[in-house]
C-alpha positions as CSV (number, residue, x, y, z in Angstrom):
1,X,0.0,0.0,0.0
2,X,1.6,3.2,-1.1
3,X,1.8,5.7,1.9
4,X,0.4,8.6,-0.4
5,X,-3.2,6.4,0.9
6,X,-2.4,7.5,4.2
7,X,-3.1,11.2,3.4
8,X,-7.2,10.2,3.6
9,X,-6.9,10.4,7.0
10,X,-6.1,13.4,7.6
11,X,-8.8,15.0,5.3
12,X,-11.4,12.4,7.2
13,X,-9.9,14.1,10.6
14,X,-10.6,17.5,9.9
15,X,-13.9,17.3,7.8
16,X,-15.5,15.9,11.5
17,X,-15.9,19.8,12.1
18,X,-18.0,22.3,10.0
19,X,-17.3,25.4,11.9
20,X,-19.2,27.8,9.6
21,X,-22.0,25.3,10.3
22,X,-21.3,24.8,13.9
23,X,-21.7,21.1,13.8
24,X,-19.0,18.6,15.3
25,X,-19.0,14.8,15.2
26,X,-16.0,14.0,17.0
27,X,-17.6,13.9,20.1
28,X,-17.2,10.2,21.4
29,X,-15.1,7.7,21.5
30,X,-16.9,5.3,18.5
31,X,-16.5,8.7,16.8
32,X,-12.3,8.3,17.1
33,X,-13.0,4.5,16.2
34,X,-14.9,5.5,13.3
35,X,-11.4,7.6,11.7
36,X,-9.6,4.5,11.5
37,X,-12.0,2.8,8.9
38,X,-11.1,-0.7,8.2
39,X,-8.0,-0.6,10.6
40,X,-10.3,-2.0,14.1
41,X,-6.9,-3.4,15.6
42,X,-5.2,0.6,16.2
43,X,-8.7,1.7,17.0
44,X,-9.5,-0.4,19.9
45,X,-6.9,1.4,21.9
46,X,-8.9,4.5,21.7
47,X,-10.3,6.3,24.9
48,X,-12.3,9.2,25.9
49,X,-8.5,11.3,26.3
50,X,-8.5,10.7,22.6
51,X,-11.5,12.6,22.0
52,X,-9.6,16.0,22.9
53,X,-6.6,14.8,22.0
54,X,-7.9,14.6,18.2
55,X,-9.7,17.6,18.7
56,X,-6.6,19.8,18.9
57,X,-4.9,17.6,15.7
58,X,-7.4,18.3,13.9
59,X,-7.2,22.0,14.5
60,X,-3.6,22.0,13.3
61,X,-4.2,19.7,10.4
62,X,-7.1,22.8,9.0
63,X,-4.4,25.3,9.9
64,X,-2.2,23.3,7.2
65,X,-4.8,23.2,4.4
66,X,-5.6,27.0,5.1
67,X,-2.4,27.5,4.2
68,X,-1.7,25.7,1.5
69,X,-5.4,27.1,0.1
70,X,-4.4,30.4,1.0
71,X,-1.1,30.2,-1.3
72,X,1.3,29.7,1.7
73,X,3.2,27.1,1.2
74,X,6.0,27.7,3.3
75,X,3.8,27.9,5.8
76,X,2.0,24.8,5.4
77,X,5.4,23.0,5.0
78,X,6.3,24.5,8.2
79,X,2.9,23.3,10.4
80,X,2.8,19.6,8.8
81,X,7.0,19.1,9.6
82,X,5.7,20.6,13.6
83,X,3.1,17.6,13.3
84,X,5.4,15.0,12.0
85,X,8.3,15.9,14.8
86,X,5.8,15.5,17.4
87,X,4.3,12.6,15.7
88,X,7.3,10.0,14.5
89,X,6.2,6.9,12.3
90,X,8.3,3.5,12.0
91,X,8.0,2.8,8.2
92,X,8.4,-1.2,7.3
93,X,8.2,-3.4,4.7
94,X,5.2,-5.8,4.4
95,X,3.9,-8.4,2.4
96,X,2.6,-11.4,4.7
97,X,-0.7,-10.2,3.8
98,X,-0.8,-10.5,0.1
99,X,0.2,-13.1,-2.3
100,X,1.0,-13.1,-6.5
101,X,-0.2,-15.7,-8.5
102,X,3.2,-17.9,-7.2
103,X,2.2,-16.9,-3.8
104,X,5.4,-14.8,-3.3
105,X,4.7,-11.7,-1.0
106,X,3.7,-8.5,-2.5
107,X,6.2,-6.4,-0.4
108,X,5.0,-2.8,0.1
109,X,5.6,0.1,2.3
110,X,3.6,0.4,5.6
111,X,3.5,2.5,8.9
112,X,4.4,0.1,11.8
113,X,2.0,1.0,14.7
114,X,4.2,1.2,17.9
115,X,2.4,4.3,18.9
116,X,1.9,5.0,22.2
117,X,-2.2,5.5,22.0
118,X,-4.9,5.8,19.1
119,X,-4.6,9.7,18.5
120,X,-0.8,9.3,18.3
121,X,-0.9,6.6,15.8
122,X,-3.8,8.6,14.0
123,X,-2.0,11.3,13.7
124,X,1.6,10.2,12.4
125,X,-0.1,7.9,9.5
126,X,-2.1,11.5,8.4
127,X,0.6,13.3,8.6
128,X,3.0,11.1,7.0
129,X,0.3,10.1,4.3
130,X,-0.1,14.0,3.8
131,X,3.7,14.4,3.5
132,X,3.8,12.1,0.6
133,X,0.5,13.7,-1.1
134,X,2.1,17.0,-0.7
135,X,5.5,16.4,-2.0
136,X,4.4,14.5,-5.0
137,X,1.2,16.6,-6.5
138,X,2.3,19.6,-5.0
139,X,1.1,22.2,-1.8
140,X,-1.7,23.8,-4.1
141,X,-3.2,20.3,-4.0
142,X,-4.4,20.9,-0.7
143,X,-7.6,22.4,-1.0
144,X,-10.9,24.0,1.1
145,X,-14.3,23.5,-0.1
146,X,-15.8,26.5,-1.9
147,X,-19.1,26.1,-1.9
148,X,-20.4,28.3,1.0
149,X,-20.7,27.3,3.9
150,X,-18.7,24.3,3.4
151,X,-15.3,24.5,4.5
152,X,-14.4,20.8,3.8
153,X,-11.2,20.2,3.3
154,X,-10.1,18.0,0.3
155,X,-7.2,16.1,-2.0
156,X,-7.0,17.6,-5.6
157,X,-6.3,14.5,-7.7
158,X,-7.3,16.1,-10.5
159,X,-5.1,16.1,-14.1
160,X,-5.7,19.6,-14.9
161,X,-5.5,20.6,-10.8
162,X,-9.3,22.0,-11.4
163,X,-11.0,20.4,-8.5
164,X,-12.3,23.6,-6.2
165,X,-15.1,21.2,-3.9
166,X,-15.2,18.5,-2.0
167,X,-18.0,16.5,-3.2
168,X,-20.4,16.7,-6.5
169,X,-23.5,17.5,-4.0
170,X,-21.1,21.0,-3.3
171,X,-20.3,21.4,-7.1
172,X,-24.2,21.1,-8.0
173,X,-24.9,23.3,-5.2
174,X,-22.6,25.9,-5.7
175,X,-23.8,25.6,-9.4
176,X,-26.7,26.2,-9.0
177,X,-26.5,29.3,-6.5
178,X,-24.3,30.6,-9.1
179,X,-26.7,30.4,-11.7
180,X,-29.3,31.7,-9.8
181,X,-27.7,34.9,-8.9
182,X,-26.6,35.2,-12.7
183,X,-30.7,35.5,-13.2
184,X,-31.5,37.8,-10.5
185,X,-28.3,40.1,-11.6
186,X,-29.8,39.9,-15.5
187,X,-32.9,40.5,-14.1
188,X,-32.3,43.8,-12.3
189,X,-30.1,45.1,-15.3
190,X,-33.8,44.7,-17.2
191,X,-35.0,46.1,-14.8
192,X,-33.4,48.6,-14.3
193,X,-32.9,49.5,-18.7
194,X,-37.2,49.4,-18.7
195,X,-37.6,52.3,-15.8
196,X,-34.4,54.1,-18.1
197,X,-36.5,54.3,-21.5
198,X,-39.7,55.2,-19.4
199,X,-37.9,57.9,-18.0
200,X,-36.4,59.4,-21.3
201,X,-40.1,58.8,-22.8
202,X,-41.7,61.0,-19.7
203,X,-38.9,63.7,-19.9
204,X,-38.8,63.8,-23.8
205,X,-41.6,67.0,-24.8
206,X,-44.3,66.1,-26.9
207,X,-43.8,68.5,-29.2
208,X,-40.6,66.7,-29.9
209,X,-42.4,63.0,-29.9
């Protein structure tokens, strides 16, 4: 598994909080277990202290993608290295878990879990998945939602870097808001030429009419 994979974390870490919308799900500890998706072996470790642990990781982690959105890169460099020197990972190889066709291990890269709880491990596979993600797409990959009031944060896989939302519901939304105000703007512009040439046709004498 190619630690560039690793980097989902971190955007499943931060979007837990909509602050514009004042909504929060990272509020229990099935929440934390929730993060670690198919990995239930690091999760079970996970406690109520991890709950506000997390918390402040993922304020950090949005500090790095406003950054990065914001055009910052140095910046954003600068707050994922402060992560990853607080948070060390073990890198290994591995392969017991997979076999070719001549049942031969398919050696990979993987984050040995030596951590010493659940948000620690958590955060030193985002951080080192978003390290990877960074430094092979680029920092301007890192991107915040903008359909409003999303602020979801997001990966831009993208060939042509053109991604600017998180999901197709905030691309359709967004869309559509924007298509709407383009009617009300064209609307008030008719508006506004009509009252013009009823004016002139009041003010113009009728001598000259």
């Amino acid at each position: 598994m190619e630690l560039a994979y690793y980097s989902d974390y971190a955007v499943r870490l931060v979007n837990t909080e909509q602050p514009e919308r004042g909504t929060d799900i990272l509020t229990t500890v099935e929440a934390v277990r929730d993060l670690f998706g198919p990995a239930q072996q690091a999760a079970r470790r996970a406690t109520e202290s991890d709950v506000t642990r997390l918390r402040a990781v993922r304020a950090r982690l949005r500090a790095v993608f406003e950054a990065a959105a914001g055009g910052d890169e140095v910046r954003a460099v600068d707050l994922l290295n402060a992560l990853m020197m607080e948070f060390p990972v073990s890198p290994q190889i591995s392969g017991h878990e997979y076999r070719d066709d001549n049942s031969r291990p398919d050696w990979h890269m993987h984050i040995a879990d030596h951590a010493a709880n659940a948000t620690a491990g958590y955060t030193a596979t985002a951080c080192m998945g978003l390290a990877f993600h960074l430094t092979d797409l680029g920092v301007d990959r890192l991107g915040i939602c903008e359909a409003q009031p999303c602020r979801n944060v997001y990966l831009d896989t993208s060939t042509n870097r053109s991604r600017r939302y998180c999901s197709d519901r905030c691309a359709t939304r967004a869309n559509v808001a924007a298509y709407r105000a383009r009617k009300r703007l064209e609307s008030e512009r008719s508006g506004r030429t009509g009252r013009t040439a009823e004016t002139t046709q009041e003010s113009t004498p009728a001598t000259e009419r």
